[in-house]
C-alpha positions in Angstrom: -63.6 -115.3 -154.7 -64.5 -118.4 -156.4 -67.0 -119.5 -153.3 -69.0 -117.5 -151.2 -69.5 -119.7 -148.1 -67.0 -122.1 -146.0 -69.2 -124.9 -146.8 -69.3 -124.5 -150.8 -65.5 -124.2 -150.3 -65.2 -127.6 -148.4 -67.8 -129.3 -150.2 -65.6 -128.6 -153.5 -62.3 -129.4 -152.1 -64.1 -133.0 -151.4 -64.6 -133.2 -155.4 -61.4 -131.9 -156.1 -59.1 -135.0 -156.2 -60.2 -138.5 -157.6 -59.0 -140.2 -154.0 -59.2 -138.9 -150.9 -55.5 -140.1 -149.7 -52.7 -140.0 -152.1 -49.3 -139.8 -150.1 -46.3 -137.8 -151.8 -45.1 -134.8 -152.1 -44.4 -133.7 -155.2 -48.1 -132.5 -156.0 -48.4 -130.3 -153.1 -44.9 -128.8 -153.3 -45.4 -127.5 -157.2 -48.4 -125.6 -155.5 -46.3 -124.4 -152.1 -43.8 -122.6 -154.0 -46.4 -120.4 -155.5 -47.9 -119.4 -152.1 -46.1 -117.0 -149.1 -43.5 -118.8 -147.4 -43.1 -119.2 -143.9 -40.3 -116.1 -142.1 -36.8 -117.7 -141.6 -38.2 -116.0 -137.9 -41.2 -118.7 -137.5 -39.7 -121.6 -135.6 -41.4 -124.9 -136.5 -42.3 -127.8 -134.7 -43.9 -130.9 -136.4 -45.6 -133.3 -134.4 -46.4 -136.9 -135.6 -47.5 -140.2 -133.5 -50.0 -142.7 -133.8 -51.5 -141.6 -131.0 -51.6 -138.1 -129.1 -50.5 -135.9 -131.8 -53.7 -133.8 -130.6 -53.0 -133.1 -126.8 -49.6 -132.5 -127.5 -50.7 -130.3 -129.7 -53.2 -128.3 -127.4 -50.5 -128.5 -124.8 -47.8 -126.6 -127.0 -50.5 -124.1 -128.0 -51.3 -123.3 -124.0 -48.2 -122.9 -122.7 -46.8 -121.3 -125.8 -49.2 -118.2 -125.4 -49.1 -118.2 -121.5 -44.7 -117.8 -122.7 -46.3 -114.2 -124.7 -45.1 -116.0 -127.8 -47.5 -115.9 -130.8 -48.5 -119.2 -132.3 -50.4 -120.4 -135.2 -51.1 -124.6 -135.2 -52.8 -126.7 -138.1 -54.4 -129.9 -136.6 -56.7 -132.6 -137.9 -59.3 -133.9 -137.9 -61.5 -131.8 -136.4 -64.6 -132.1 -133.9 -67.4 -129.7 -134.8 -66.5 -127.1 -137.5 -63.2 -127.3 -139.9 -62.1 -124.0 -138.6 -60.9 -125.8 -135.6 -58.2 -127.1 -137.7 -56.2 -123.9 -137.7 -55.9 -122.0 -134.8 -53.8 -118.7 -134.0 -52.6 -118.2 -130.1 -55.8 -121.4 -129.7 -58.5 -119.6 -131.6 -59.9 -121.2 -134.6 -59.4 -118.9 -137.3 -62.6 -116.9 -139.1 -64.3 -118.3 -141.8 -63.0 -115.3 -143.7 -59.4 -116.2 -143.1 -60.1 -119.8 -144.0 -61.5 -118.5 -147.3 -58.7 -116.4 -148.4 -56.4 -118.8 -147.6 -58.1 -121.5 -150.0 -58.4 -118.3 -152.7 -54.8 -118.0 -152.4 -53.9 -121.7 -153.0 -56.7 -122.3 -155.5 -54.5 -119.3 -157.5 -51.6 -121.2 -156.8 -53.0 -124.2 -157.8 -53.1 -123.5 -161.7 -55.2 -127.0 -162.2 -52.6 -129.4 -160.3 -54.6 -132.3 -158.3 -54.9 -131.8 -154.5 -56.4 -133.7 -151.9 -58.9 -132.6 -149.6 -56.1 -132.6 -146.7 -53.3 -131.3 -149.3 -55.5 -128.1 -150.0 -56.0 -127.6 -146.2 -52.5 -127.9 -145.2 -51.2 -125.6 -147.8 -54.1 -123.3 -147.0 -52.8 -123.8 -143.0 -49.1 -123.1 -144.4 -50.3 -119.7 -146.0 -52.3 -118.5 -143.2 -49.1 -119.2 -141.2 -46.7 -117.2 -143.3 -48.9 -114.4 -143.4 -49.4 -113.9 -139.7 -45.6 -114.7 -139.3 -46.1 -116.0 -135.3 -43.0 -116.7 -133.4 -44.0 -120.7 -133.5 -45.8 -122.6 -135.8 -47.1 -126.2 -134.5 -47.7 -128.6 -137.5 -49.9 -131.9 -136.6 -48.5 -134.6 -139.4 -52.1 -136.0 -140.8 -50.7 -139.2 -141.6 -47.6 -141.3 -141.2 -44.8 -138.3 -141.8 -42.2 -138.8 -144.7 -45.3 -138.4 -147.3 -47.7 -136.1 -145.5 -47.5 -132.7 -146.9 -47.2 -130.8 -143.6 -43.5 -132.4 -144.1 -42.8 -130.0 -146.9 -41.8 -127.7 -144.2 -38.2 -128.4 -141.9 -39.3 -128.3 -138.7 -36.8 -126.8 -135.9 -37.9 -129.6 -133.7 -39.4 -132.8 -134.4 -42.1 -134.8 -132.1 -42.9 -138.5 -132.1 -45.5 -139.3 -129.7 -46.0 -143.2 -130.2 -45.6 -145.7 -132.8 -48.8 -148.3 -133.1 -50.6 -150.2 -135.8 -52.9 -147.9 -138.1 -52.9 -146.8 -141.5 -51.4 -150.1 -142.8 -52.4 -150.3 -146.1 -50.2 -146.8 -146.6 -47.5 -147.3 -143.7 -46.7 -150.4 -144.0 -47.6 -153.5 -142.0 -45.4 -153.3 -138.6 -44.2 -150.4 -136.6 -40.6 -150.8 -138.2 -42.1 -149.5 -141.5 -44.8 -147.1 -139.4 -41.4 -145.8 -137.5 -39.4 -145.4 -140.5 -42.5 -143.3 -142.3 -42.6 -141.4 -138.8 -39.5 -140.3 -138.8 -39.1 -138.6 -142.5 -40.1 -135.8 -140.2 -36.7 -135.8 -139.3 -33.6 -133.2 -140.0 -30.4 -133.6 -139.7 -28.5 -132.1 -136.5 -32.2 -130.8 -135.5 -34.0 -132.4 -132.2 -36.0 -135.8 -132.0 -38.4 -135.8 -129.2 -39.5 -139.2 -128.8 -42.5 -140.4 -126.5 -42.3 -143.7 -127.1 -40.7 -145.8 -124.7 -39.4 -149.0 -126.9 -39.3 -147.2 -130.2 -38.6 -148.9 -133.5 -35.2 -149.2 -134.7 -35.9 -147.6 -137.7 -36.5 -144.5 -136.0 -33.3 -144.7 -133.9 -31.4 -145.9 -137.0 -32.6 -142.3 -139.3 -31.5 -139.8 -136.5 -28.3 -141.7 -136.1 -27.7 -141.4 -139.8 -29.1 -137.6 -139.8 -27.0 -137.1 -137.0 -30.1 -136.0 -134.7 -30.1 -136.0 -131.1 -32.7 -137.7 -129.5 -34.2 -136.7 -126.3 -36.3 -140.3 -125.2 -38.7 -140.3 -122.8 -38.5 -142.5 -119.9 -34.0 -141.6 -120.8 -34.2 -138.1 -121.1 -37.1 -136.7 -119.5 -40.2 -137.8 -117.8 -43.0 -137.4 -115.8 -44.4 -138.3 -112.3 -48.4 -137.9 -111.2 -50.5 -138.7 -108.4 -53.0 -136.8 -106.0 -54.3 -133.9 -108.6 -50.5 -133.3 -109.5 -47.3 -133.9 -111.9 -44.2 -133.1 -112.3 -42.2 -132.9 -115.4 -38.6 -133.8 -115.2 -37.1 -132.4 -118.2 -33.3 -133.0 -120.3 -32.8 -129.3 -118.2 -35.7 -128.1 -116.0 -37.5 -130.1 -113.2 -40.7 -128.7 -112.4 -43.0 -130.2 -109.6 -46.0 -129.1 -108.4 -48.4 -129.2 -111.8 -52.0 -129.3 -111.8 -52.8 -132.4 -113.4 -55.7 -130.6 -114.1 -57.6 -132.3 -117.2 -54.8 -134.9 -117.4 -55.2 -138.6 -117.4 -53.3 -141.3 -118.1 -50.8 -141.6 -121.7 -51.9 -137.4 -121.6 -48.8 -136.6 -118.9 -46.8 -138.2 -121.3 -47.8 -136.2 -124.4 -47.7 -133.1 -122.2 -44.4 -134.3 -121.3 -43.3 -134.6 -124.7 -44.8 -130.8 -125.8 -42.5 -129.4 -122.7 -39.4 -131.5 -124.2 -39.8 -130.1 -127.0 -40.0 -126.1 -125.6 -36.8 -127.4 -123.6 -35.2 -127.9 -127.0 -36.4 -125.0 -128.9 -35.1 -122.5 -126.3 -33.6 -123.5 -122.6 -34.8 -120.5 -121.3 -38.4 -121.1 -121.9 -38.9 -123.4 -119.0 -37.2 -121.3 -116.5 -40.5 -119.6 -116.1 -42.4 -122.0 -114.3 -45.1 -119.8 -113.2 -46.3 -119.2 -117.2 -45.8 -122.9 -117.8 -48.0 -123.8 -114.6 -50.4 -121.0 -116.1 -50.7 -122.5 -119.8 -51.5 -125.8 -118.4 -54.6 -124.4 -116.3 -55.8 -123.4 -119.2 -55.7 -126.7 -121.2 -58.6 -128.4 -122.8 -58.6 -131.8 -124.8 -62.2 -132.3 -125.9 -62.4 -136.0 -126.4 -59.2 -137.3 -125.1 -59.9 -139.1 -121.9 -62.5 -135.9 -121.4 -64.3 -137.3 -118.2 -68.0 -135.5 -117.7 -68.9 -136.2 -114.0 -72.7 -136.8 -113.4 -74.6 -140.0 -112.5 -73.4 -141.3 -114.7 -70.6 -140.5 -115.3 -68.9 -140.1 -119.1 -65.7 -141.2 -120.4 -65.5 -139.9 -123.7 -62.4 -140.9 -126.2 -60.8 -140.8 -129.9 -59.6 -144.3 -128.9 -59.4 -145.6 -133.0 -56.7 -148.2 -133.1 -55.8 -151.1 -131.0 -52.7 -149.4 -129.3 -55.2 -146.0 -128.5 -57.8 -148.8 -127.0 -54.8 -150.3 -124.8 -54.4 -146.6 -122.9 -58.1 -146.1 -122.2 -58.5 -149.6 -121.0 -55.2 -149.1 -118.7 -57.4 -145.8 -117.5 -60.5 -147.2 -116.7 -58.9 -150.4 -115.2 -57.2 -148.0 -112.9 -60.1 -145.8 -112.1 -62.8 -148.3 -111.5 -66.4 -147.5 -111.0 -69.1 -148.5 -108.6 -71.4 -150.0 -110.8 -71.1 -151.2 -114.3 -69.0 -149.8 -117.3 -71.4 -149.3 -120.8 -69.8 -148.6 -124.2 -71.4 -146.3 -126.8 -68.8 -147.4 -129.5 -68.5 -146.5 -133.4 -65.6 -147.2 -136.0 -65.1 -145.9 -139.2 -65.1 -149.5 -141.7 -61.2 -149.8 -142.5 -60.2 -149.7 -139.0 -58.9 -152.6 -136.7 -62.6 -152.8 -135.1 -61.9 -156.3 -133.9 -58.2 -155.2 -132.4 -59.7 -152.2 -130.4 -62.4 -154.2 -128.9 -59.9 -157.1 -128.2 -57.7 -154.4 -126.4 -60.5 -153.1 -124.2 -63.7 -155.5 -123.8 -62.4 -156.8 -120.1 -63.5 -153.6 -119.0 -66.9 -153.3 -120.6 -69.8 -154.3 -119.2 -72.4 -153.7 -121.9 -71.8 -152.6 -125.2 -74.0 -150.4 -127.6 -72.7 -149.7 -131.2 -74.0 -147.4 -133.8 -73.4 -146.8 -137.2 -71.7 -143.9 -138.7 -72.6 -141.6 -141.1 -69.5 -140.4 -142.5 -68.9 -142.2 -146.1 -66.2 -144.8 -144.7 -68.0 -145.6 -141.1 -69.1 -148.7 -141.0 -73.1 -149.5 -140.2 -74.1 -150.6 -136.5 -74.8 -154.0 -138.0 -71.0 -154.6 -139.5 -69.6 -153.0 -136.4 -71.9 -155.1 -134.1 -71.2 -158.5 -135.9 -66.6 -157.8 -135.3 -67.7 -156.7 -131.9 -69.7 -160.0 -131.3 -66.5 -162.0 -133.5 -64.1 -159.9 -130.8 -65.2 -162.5 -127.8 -68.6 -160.1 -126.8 -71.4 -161.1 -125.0 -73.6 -158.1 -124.1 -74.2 -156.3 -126.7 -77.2 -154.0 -128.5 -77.2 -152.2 -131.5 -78.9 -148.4 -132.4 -80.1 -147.0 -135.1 -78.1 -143.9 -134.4 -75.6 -142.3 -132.1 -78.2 -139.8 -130.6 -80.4 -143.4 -130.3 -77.3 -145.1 -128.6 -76.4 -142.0 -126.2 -80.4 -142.3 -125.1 -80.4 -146.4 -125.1 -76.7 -145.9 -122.4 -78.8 -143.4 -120.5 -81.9 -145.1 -119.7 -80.1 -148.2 -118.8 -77.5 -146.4 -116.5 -78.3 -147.1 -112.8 -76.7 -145.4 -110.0 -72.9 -145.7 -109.9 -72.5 -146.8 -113.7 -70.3 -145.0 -115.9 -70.8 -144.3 -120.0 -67.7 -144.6 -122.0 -68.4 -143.4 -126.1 -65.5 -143.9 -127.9 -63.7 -144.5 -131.2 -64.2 -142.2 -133.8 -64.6 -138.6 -134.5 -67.7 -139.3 -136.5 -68.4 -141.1 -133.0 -67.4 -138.5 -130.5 -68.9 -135.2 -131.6 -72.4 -136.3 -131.9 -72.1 -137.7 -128.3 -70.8 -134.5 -127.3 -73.3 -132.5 -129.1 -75.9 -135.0 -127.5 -74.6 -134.3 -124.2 -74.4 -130.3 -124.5 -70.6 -130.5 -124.9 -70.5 -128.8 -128.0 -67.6 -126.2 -127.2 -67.1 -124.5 -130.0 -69.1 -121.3 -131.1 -68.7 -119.7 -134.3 -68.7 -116.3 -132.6 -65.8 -117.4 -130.8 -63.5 -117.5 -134.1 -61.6 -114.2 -134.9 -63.1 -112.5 -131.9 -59.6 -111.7 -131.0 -58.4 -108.5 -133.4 -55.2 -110.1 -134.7 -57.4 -113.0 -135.8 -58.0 -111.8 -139.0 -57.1 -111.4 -142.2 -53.9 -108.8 -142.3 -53.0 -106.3 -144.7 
């Protein structure tokens, strides 16, 4: 095996590949057709959005294995550790598994360029046609026509919103973000589409692929109050839910993942009991993840303006008794200024930090957008642990902490605050996670 360790592989794949994004297809699919291809029995569902592609995943993985069906999911990015980014029946794979994988396309490779994602996603794609699972849940990394998770069909696609981010390789409105979106698309194969006022460009590709649509808001939908939902599907109504860790935009991305089942097989739905089962289960580390306490946390992947929209909608409808804080961090070519724009009525006090990551951007560049955003109250840290403790000792009584923005944001404020779920002897502890024969 070429590396030894998970992190020598990683840290090579980050060398591999003069730019870290470089849409298209064509590299990745010279090097696909060298590796194990998925069974004709492995239905697939592809998931993009701007937002949401995550939950919807997580909810798809829950309910799929409370169904008995096995299912393998690739996802990105991740929170703690990169094994979180594939996952069989919701556990992360082994570090041996991973490394096998990236053996097996670093064969296949035979000196062709890859990106750091590319080599992960084909790497994802082997793992999944070696374990051969009845479902296999792809999470587009970015826009959809381009991203290399699109090199498979997918039995069902799932557009969760269309928003501003990504520009610079989308395109600058959502007609040309919907219109990458939906090269996800096959023809005579299901749309599920959680946005509620799409782009036309969407609508116009499945008309010309001749794909049916299933909208939400037309052809299903959700209701939730009082600790419960209820999903109103194109066939199956089922009332009663948990809402469980649900909040806000997450019903409808739930929604969306039990479309989608709907589509894939009618039958699946008709057992309520297992669907109401795989939603207990479900958990969405840093997506509207609310840690109770005095004070109380808010934690969110909020990135982009439209993301920034949902949590303020959230917090302006679950107010608190004292004053809202922000622990806030962006990485530097994000839409800093359009978040805060979207979500500064509700924040009381803000305190930014740099992040480390290569394209974060310092406290000091992050603090001056924030200040050009319309911000008064504002502090900056020297680091996120610095700006968790800052938030803390300022909190009184009755105040709330939100951290969001991005992931280089959120998993050090978990960490800080003991929420650091995964454990590597949790990966493979299940028997079939491994590598097989």
């Amino acid at each position: 095996m070429k590396f030894k360790n998970l992190d020598s592989w990683l840290h090579w794949q980050e060398t591999l590949y003069p730019r870290a994004i470089e849409l298209g297809l064509g590299r990745p699919r010279q090097v696909y057709r060298r590796l194990p291809q998925l069974a004709e029995s492995t239905a697939v569902i592809t998931v993009a959005g701007t937002n949401g592609k995550g939950s919807t995943v997580a909810v798809l993985e829950c309910v799929l294995a409370a169904l008995g069906l096995r299912v393998v999911s690739f996802t990105s990015p991740h929170l703690f550790r990169y094994n979180e980014r594939i996952r069989i029946d919701g556990v992360p794979v082994a570090d041996q598994v991973l490394m096998a994988a990236f053996e097996d396309v670093e064969k296949a490779r035979q000196g062709g360029g890859l990106t750091y994602f590319e080599f992960g996603a084909l790497a994802a794609l082997t793992i999944i046609a070696r374990h051969q699972p009845d479902v296999a849940v792809l999470e587009v990394g970015m826009g959809g026509r381009l991203d290399a998770v699109n090199l498979i069909d997918a039995d069902i696609a799932v557009i969760t919103s269309i928003g501003l981010d990504h520009q610079a390789w989308l395109g600058p409105d959502r007609e040309a973000i919907g219109r990458e979106k939906a090269g996800i698309l096959r023809a005579g194969r299901p749309l599920v589409l959680g946005d509620r006022e799409p782009p036309a460009t969407v609508l116009a590709r499945a008309e010309e692929l001749g794909t049916p649509v299933l909208r939400l808001g037309r052809d299903f939908d959700y209701a939730a109050g009082d600790g419960e939902w209820s999903f109103n599907g194109s066939r199956h109504h089922l009332p009663g839910l948990s809402a469980g860790l649900l909040a806000g935009p997450l019903f409808g991305n739930a929604s969306c993942a039990l479309e989608s089942l709907e589509q894939l097989d009618h039958r699946l739905l008709q057992r309520g009991d297992a669907v109401a089962s795989g939603l207990s289960r479900l958990r969405i580390p840093g997506r509207l993840q609310i840690v109770p306490g005095d004070p109380e946390w808010v934690i969110d992947l909020a990135h982009n303006p439209d993301g920034a929209r949902e949590l303020a909608k959230f917090l302006r409808e679950r107010p608190a008794d004292g004053r809202t804080m922000a622990v806030f961090g962006m990485l530097a070519d994000k839409d800093i200024g359009g978040v805060v724009t979207e979500i500064r009525d509700q924040i009381d006090h803000w305190i930014v930090a740099g992040l480390e990551d290569g394209r974060g951007a310092t406290s000091a560049e992050t603090a001056a957008q924030v200040a050009a955003a319309g911000v008064g109250g504002l502090e900056q840290a020297g680091s996120i642990a610095e700006a968790v403790q800052i938030a803390r000792a300022a909190s009184r009584s009755g105040d709330r902490i939100v951290a969001f923005g991005s992931f280089h944001l959120v998993a050090p404020v978990m960490e800080c605050l003991g929420l650091y779920y995964y454990a590597s002897e949790h990966a493979g502890n299940d028997p079939e996670n491994s590598s097989p024969s």
